[in-house]
N, C-alpha and C positions, 0 to 999 in steps of 0.2 A: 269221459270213458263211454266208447258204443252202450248200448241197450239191444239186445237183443232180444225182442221177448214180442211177442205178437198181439199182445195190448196197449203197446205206444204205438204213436201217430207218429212218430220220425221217419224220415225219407233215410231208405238206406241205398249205398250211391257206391257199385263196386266195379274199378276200372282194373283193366290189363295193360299191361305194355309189354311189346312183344321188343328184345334188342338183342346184341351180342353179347360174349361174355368180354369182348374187349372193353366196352360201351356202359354194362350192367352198372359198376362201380358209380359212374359220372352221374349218371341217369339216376341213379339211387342219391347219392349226392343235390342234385337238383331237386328234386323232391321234398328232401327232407328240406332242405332251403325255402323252398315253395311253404310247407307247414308250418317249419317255424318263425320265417318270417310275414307270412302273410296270411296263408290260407287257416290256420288258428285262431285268429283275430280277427274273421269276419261273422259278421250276425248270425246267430243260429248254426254256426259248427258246433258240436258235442262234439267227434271224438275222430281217430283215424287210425288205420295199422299199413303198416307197409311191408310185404312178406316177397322173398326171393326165392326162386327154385333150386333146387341143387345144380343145374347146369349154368344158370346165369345167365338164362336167353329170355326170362319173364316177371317181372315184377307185378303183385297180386296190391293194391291198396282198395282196402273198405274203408269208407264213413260213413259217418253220419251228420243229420242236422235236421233241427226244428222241422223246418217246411221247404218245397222241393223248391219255392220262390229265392228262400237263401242259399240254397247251392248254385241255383241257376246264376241271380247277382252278382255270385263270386264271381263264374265262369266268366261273367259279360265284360266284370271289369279290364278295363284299362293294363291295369297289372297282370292280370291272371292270364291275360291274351298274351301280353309280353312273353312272360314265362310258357306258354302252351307252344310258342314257336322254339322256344329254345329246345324244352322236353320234345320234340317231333322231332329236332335233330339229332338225337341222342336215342331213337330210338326205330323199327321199320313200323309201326302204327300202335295206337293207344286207342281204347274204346271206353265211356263211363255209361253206365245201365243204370236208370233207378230201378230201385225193387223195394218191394215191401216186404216185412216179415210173415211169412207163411206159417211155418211152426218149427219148435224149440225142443228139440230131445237132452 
């Protein structure tokens, strides 16, 4: 489960994906596929949400993890690439940010 609090050292890592509402479903489907079969069982993921707009043109997903070195690893993998070409087609571009936690109301 995230952490959000501004006294962990966890890398927080929040991507958009910008798609249609034709698309949204598929795209949302790959994903979670992504999570449950892979990207949850690599080193240093804690946690992840995956949120939709009411129109169905944007999926919002936050993580997090240990160190930005184990998000990056994921990303490099072999697999992860696999799946990043798939997610590109199901969507018009995807962007991931890290950020750190600034502060918590």
């Amino acid at each position: 489960m995230p952490e959000i609090d501004t006294d962990n050292r966890n890398q927080t890592v929040i991507t958009t994906f910008e798609c249609s509402p034709g698309t949204c479903a598929d795209l949302l489907e790959a994903l979670q596929k992504a999570y449950s079969e892979f990207i949850s069982r690599q080193e240093g993921f804690i946690g992840a949400g995956l949120h939709v707009n009411d129109a169905q043109t944007r999926i919002a997903n936050y993580s997090q993890w240990r160190r930005r070195e184990d998000f990056q690893a994921m990303l490099r993998s072999d697999e992860m690439r696999k799946r990043n070409r798939e997610i590109a087609g199901l969507c018009s571009r995807f962007e991931p940010v890290m950020y750190e936690v600034a502060a918590v109301f």
